[in-house]
C-alpha positions in Angstrom: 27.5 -23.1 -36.4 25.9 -20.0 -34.9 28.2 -16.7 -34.8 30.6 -16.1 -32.1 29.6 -14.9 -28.9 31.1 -13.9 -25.8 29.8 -16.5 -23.0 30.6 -15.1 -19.3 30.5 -17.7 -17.0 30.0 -16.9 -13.6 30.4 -20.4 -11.3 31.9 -20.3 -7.7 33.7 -24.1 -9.1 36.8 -23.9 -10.3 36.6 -27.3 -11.9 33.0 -26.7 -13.4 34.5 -23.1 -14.6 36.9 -24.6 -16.7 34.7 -27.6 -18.1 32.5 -24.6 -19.7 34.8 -22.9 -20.8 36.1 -25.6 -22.4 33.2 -26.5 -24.2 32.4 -23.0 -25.1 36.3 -22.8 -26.8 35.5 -26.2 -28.6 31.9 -24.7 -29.9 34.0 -21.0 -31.8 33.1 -18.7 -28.4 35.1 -16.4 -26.7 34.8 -17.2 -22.7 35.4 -15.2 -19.7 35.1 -16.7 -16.5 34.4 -15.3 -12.7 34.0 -16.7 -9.6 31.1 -14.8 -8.9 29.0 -11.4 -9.6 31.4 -9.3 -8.0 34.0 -10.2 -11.1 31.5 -10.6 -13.3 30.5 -7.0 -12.2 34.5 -5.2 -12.5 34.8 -5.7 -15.7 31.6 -3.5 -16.5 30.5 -6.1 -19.8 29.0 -4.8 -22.6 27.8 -7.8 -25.1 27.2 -11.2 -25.0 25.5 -13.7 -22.9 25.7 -14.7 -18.8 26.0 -18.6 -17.9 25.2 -17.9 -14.5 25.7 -21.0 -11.7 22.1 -21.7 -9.6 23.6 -24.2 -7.0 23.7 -23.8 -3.2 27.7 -22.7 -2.3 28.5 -22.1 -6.4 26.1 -19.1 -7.2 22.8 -18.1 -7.6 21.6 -16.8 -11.1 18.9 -14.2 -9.1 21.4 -12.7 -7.3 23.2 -12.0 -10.8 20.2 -10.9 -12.7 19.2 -8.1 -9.6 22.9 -7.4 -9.6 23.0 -7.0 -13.5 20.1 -5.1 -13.2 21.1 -2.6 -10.8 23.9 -1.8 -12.5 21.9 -0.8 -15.6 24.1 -3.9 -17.1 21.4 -5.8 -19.7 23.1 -9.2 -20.9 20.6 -12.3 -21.2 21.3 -14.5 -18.9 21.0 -18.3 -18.3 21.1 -20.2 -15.3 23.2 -23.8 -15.1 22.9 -25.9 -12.3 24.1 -29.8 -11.8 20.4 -30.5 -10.5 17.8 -28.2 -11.6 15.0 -28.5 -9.3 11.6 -27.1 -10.7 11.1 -24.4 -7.7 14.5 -23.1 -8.9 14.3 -22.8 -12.6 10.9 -21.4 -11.9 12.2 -18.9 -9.9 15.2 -18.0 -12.5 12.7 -17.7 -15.2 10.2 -15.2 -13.1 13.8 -13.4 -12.3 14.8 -12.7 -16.2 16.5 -15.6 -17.1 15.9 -16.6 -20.7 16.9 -20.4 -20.7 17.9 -22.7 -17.7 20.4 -25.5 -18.7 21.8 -28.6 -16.6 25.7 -28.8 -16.2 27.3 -30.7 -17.3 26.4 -29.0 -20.6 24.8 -31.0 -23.6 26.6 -29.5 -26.5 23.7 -29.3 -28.7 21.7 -27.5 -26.2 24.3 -25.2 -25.5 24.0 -24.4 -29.2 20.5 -24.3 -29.8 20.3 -21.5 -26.5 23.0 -19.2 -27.7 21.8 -19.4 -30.9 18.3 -18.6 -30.1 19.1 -15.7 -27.4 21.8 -14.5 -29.9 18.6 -13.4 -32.1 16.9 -12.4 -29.3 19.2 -10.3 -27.5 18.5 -6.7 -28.3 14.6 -7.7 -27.8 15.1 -9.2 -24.2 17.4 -5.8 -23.1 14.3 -3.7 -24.2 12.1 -5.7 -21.9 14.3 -6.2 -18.9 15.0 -2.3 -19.3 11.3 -1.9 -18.6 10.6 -4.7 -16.5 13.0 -3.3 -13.9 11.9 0.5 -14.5 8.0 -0.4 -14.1 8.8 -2.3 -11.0 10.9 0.4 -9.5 7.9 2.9 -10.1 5.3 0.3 -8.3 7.7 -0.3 -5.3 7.1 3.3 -4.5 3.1 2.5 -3.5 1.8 1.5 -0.3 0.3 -1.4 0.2 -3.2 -0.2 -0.3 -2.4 2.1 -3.2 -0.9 -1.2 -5.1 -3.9 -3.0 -3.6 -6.0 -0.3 -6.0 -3.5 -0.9 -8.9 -4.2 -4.9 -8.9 -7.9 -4.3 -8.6 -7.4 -1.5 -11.2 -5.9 -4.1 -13.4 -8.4 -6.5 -12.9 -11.2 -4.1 -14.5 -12.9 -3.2 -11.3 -14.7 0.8 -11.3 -14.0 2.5 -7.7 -17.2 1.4 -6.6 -16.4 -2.0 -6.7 -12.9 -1.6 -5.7 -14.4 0.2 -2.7 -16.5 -3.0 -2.0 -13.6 -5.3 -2.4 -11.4 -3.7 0.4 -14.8 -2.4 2.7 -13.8 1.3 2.1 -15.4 4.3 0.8 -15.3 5.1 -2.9 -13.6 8.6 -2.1 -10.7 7.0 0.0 -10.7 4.7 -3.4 -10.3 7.9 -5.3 -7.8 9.1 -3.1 -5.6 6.2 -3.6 -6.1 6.1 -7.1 -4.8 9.6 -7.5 -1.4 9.0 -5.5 -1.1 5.8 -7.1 -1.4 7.6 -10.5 0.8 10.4 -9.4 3.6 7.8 -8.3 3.4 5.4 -11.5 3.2 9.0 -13.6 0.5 7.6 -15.2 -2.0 9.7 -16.9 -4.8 7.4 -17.4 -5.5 3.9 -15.9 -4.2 2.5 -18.6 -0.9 3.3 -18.3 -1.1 2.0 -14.9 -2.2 -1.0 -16.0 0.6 -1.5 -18.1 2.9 -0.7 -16.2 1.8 -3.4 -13.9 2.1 -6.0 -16.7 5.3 -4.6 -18.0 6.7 -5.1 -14.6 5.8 -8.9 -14.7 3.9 -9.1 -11.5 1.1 -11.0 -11.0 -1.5 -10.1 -7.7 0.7 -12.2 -4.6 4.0 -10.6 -6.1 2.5 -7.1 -6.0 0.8 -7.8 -2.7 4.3 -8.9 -1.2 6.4 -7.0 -2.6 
């Protein structure tokens, strides 16, 4: 059996609450449970890993993961839902959640996730750390500053970034410089990856 871990499990059901942590005593974990984030939140945890509840009126795992986030708090996370729909998981996954498991749980792929994040852990806190930092930095652009930044990242010169949104090459420059001055990047390639350390791909950035 895989080491002992703390599992917080954050469902707005009582009854479904109880049935994890149930399973999680029967598997060797220690288990806290919480109606929602807010709980989750006032006890300020240090280790182990979220079970976080992704169905309408129980939870919603992205609401934990910003919440997590903003509160410098890096657990991995999992979202559990009685009927993951695709849109959903997709969604959770994009968010920061590592795994995405259907409640009732299947014991053995309870085990093989907390086993496999267990090793991951300190990796996934590293990223998420930077994830969130590089997207704070390119929330600060304008839209056509992080218009430059996705061109940028796409290997375009001014020139042609110039032709792609019918402006001059010197507004391009412009842009470039504040955009640069607000990532407090040095060279375009530290803007670059920035961008792909923040996760974003071209419609995120663009609507963000």
């Amino acid at each position: 059996m895989e080491n002992k871990q703390i599992l917080h499990i954050v469902d707005g059901s009582t009854r479904a609450r109880a049935a994890q942590a149930h399973i999680g005593f029967d598997m060797g974990h220690h288990c806290e449970v919480y109606a929602d984030v807010g709980e989750l939140l006032a006890t300020s945890p240090e280790s182990g890993l979220v079970l976080a509840r992704d169905d309408e009126g129980h939870g919603a795992v992205t609401v934990v993961l910003r919440s997590l986030a903003a509160r410098g708090i890096w657990l991995p996370v999992v979202g559990t839902s009685e009927d993951p729909r695709p849109g959903r998981v997709v969604a959770a996954i994009k968010a920061g959640a590592l795994d995405y498991l259907r409640l009732p749980f299947e014991v053995s792929r309870l085990s093989e996730a907390i086993a496999r994040i267990a090793q991951e852990a300190e990796a996934y806190g590293a990223a998420r750390r930077k994830m969130i930092e590089a997207r704070s930095r390119i929330a600060s652009l304008s839209p056509r500053e992080r218009e430059v930044l996705d061109w940028l990242a796409e290997g375009r010169s001014n020139k042609m970034i110039a032709r792609e949104l019918e402006i001059s090459p010197r507004t391009v420059e412009i842009h470039r410089a504040n955009m640069m001055n607000k990532l407090g990047a040095h060279h375009a390639a530290e803007a670059v990856r920035l961008r792909i350390e923040a996760h974003l791909d071209s419609t995120q950035i663009s609507a963000a």
